[in-house]
C-alpha beads as a LAMMPS data file, in Angstrom:
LAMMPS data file: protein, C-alpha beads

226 atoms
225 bonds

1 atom types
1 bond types

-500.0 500.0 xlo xhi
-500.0 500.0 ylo yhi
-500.0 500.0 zlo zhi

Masses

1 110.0

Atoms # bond

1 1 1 11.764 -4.588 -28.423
2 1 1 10.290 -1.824 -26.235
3 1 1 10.478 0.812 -29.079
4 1 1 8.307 -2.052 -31.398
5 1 1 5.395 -2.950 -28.356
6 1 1 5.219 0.623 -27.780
7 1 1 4.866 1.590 -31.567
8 1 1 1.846 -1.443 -31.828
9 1 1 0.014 0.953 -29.682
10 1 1 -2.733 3.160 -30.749
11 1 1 -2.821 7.059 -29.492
12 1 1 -5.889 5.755 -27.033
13 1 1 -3.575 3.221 -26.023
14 1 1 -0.330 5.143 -25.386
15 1 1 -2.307 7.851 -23.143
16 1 1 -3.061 4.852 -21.127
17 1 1 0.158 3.273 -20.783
18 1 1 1.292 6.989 -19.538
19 1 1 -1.438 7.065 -17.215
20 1 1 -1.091 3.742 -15.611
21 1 1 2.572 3.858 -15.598
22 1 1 2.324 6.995 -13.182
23 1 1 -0.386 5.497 -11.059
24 1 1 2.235 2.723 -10.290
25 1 1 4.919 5.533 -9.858
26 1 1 2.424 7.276 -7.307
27 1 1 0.810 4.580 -5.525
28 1 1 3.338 1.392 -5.817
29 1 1 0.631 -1.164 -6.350
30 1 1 -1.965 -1.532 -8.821
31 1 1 -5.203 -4.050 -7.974
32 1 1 -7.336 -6.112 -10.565
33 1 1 -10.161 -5.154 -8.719
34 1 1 -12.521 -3.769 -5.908
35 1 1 -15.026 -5.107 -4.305
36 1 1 -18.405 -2.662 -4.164
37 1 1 -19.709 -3.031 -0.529
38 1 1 -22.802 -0.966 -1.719
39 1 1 -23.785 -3.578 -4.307
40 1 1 -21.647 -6.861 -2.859
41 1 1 -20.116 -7.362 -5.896
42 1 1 -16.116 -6.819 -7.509
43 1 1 -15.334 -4.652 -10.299
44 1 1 -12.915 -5.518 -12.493
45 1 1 -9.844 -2.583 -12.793
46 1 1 -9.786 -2.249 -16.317
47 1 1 -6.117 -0.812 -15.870
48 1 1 -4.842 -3.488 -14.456
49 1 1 -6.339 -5.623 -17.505
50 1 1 -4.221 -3.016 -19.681
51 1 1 -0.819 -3.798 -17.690
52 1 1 -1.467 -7.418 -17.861
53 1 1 -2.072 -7.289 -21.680
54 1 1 1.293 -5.197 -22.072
55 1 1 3.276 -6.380 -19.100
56 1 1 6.686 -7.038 -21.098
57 1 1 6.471 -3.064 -22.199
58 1 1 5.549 -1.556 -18.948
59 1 1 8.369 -3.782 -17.302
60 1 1 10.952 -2.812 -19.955
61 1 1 9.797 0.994 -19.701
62 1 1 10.297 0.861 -16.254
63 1 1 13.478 -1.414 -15.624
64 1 1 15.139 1.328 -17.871
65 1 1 14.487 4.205 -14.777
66 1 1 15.668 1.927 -12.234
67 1 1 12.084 0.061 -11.042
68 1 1 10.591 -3.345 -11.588
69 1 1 7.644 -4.825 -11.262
70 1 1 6.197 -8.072 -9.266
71 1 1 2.796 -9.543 -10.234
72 1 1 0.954 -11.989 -7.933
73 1 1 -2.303 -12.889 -9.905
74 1 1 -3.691 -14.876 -7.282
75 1 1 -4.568 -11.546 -4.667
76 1 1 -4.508 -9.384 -8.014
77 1 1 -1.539 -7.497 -7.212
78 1 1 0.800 -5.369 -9.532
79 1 1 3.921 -4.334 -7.397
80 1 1 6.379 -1.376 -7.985
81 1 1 9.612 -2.081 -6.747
82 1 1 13.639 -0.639 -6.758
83 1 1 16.599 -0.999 -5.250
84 1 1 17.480 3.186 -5.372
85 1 1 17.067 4.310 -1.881
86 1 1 16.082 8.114 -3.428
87 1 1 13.121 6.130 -4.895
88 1 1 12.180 4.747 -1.628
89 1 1 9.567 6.368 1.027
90 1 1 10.536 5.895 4.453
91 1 1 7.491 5.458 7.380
92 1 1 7.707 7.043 10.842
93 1 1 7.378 4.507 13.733
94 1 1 3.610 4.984 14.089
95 1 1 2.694 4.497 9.759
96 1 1 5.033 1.333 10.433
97 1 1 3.412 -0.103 13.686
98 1 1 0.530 0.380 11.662
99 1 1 1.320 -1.631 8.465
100 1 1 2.461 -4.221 10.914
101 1 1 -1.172 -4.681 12.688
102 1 1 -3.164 -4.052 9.414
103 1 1 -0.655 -6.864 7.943
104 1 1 -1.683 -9.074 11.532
105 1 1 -5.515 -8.522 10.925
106 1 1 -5.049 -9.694 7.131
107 1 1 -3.779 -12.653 7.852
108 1 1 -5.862 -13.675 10.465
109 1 1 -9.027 -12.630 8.412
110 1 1 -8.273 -13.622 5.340
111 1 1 -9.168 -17.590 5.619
112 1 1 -12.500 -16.053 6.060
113 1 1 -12.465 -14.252 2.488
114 1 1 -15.177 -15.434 0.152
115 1 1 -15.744 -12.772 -3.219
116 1 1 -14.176 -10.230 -1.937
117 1 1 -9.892 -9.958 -1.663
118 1 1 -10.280 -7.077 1.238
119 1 1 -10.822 -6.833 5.278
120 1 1 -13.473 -4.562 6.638
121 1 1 -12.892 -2.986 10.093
122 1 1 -12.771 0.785 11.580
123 1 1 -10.922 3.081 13.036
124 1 1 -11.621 2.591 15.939
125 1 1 -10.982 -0.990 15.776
126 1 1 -7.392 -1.128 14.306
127 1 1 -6.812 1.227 17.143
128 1 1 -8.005 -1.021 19.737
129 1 1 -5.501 -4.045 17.414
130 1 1 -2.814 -1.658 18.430
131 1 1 -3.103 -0.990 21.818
132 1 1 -3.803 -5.098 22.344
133 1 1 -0.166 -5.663 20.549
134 1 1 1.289 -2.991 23.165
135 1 1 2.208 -0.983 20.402
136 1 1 0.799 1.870 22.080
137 1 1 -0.786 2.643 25.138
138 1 1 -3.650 5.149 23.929
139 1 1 -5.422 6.519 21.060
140 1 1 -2.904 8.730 19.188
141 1 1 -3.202 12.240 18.611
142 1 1 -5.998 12.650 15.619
143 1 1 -3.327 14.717 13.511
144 1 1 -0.903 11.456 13.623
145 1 1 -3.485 9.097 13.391
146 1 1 -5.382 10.716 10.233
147 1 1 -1.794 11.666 8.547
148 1 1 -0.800 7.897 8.931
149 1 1 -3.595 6.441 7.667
150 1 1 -3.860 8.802 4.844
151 1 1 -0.362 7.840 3.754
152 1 1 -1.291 3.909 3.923
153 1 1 -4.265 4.733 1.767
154 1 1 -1.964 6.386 -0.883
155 1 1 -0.076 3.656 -1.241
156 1 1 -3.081 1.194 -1.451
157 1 1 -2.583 -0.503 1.671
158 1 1 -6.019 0.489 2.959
159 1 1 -9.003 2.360 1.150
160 1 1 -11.466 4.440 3.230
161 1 1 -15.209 3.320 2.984
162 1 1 -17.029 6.623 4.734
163 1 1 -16.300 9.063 7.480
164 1 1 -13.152 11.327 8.541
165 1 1 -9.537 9.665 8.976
166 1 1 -9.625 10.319 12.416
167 1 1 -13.096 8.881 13.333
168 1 1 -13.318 5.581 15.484
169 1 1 -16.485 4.427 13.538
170 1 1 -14.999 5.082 10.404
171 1 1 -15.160 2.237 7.321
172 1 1 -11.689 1.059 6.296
173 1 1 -10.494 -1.804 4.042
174 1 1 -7.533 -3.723 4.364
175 1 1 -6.430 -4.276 0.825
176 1 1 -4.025 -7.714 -0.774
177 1 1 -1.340 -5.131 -0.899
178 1 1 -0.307 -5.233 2.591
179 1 1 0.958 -8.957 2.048
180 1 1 3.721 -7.557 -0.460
181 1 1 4.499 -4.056 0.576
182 1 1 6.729 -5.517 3.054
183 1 1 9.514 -8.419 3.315
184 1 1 9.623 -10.560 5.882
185 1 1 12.737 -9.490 7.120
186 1 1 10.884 -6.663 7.839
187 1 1 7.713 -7.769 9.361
188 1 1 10.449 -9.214 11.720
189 1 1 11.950 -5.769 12.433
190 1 1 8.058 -4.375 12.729
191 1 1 7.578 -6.984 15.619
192 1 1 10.894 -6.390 17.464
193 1 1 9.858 -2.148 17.078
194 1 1 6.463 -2.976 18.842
195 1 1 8.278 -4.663 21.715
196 1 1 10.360 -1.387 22.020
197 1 1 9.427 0.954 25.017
198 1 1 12.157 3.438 24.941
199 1 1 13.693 6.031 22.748
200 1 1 15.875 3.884 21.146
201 1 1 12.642 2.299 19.339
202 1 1 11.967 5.787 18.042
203 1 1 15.331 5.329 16.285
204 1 1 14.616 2.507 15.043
205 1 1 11.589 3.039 13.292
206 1 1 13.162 5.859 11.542
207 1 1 16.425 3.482 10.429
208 1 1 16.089 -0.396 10.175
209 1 1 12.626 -0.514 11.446
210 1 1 11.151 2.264 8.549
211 1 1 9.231 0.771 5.636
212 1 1 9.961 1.680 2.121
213 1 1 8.195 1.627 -1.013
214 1 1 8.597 3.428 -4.182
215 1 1 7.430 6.603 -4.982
216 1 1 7.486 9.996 -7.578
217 1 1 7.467 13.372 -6.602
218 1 1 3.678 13.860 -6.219
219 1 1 3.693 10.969 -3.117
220 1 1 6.401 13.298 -1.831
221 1 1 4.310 16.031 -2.037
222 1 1 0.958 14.443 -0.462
223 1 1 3.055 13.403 2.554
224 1 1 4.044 16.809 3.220
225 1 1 0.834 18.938 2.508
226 1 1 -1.488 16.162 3.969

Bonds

1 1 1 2
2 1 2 3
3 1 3 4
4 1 4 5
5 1 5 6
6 1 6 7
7 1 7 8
8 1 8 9
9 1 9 10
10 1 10 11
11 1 11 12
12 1 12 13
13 1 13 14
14 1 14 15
15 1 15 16
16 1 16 17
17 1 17 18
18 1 18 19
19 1 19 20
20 1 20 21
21 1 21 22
22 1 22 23
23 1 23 24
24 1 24 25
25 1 25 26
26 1 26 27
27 1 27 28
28 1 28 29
29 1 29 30
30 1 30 31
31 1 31 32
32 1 32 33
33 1 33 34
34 1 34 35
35 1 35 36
36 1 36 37
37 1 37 38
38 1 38 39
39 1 39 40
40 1 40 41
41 1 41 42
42 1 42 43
43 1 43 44
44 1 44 45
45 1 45 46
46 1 46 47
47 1 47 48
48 1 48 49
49 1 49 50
50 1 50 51
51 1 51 52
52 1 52 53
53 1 53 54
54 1 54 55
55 1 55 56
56 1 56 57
57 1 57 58
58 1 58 59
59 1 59 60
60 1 60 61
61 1 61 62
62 1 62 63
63 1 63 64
64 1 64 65
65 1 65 66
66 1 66 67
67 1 67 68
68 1 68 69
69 1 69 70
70 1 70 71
71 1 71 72
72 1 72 73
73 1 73 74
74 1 74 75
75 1 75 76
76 1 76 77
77 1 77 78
78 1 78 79
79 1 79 80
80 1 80 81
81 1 81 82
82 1 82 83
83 1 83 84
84 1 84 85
85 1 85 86
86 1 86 87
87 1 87 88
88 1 88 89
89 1 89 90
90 1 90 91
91 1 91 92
92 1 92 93
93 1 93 94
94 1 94 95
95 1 95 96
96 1 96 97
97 1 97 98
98 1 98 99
99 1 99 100
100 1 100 101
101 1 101 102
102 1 102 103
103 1 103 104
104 1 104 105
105 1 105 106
106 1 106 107
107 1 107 108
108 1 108 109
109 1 109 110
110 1 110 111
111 1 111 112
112 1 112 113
113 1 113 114
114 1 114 115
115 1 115 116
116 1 116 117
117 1 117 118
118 1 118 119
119 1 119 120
120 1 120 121
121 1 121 122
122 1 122 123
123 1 123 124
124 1 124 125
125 1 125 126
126 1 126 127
127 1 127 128
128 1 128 129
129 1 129 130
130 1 130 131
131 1 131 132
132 1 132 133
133 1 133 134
134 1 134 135
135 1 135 136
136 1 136 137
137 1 137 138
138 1 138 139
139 1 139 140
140 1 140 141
141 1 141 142
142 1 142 143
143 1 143 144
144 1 144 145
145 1 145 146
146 1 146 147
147 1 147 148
148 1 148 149
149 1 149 150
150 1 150 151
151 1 151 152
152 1 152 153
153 1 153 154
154 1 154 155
155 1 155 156
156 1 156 157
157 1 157 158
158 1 158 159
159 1 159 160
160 1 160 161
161 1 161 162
162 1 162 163
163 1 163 164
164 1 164 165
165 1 165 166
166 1 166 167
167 1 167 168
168 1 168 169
169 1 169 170
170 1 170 171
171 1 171 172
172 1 172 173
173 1 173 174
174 1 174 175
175 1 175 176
176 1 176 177
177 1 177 178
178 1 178 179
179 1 179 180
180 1 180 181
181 1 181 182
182 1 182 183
183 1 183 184
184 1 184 185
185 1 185 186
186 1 186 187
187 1 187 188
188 1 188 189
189 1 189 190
190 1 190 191
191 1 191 192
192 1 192 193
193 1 193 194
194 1 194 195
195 1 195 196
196 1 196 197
197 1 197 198
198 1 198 199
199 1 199 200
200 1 200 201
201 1 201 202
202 1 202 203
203 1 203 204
204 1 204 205
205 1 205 206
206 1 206 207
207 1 207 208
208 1 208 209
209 1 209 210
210 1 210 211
211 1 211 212
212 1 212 213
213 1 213 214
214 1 214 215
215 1 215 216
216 1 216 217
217 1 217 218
218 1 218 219
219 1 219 220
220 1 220 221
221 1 221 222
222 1 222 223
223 1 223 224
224 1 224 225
225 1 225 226
């Protein structure tokens, strides 16, 4: 069956299914659309159209390397998922404190939603979430800070609107994503790492507390030279 949907493809249509399957490979999620703040209106992904249209042949391509996929149509979302813990990226405790607030603003925001699926705040902002929640006590360092937020935004948990990583009056979006990159197992273990205050926390957020979503070689690579 895969060899026969595969071979129903044209050669336009085969460079995309190579180019979308390593977007999902990179980036673990794949949206049906974003929303234009310039012009206040969504644009449709036409990628994600693509998958939709051949979703039994990307998930067979993919189940055979070990991955599968989860679609939600409702928020949009195209999830990359596997049980290999080599395919897996693990979060430091301060990327992981900071799914779990982005994760706390979405669903606190989101009954407010109208055309667009994403939540607008800065910087400086989801800083100020953090520090409410205890999480921390201060602004972090702007190395950690931009390096964590750079690695949420390759993974499409958050998209930058204008202005440096590190910037309190910087744009961000919150995107669907953050409802299914984690379980809630471990939204539970995100809420008990918060409460932490000693260095056994640290621990934790590099075991049971760490985060983990697929990835390729290139997300390996952006982690480290970012």
């Amino acid at each position: 069956m895969l060899k026969d949907n595969y071979e129903k493809l044209s050669l336009a249509e085969r460079e995309t299914f190579a180019r979308v399957t390593n977007q999902l490979l990179a980036h673990s999620f794949l949206l049906s659309d974003e929303f234009d703040y310039k012009e206040g209106i969504s644009k449709v992904n036409r990628d994600y159209i693509f998958l939709e249209r051949n979703y039994e042949l990307f998930t067979e391509y993919l189940e055979l390397a070990g991955f599968g996929l989860v679609r939600d149509s409702g928020y949009g979302v195209v999830s990359l998922t596997s049980g290999y813990d080599g395919s897996r990226v693990h979060f430091d405790k301060l990327t992981t404190i900071m799914l779990y607030a982005l994760r706390l603003i979405y669903e606190e925001e989101r009954e407010k939603l109208t055309l667009s699926k994403e939540v607008a705040l800065t910087v400086g902002e989801l800083v100020h979430k953090l520090i409410n929640l205890g999480a921390i006590g201060k602004k972090p360092a702007n190395l950690a800070l931009g390096r964590s937020l750079r690695m949420l935004s390759q993974f499409r948990i958050l998209r930058k609107l204008e202005g440096a990583w590190d910037s309190a009056d910087t744009r961000i979006v919150i995107l669907p994503t953050v409802l299914f990159a984690v379980s809630g197992e471990q939204i539970a273990n995100m809420a008990r790492l918060v409460e932490e205050k000693d260095d056994d926390a640290a621990a934790f957020a590099e075991e049971d507390g760490a985060v983990d979503l697929a990835e390729e070689d290139d997300a390996a690579a952006f982690t480290e030279e970012e």
